[in-house]
N, C-alpha and C positions, 0 to 999 in steps of 0.2 A: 504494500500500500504506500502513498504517495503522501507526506508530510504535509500538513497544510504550506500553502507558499505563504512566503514573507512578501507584504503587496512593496515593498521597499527598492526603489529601482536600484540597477545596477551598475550603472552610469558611474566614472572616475568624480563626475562633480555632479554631485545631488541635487542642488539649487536649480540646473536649466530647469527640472520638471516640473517646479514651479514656478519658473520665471514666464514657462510655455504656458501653462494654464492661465495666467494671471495676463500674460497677451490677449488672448483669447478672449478671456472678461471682458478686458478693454475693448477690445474688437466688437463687442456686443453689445456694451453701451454707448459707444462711439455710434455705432449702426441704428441705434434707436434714437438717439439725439438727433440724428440725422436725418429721420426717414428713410435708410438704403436697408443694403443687404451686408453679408459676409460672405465672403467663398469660402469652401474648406475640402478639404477631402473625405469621403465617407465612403468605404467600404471597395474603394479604390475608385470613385467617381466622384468628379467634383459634383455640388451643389452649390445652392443658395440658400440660405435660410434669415428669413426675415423679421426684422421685432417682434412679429404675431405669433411665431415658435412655427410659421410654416417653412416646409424645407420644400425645394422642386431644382429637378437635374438643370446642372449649369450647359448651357451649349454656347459656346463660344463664336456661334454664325450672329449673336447680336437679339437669339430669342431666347425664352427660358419655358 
């Protein structure tokens, strides 16, 4: 059987994981001050996801 895992990344410097998350935030609230979107990657496809918590495939011909 398999130990539980330690969720503790494994990274030489600890701190990006949160430096990354904390982007992220910003990037969310930034996006709703704003009225826009975020791009990100999910699931290995970009998207958009919008202040409203809607998410729809990113395509990059200029529609979504």
């Amino acid at each position: 059987m398999l130990k539980q895992q330690n969720n503790e990344s494994k990274r030489k410097y600890g701190w990006i994981d949160k430096w990354a998350k904390m982007t992220g935030e910003r990037a969310r609230i930034d996006a709703k001050a704003n009225k826009t979107y975020i791009i990100y990657e999910k699931n290995g496809k970009l998207v958009k996801e919008y202040p409203n918590g809607k998410i729809s495939p990113f395509n990059n011909d200029g529609e979504s």
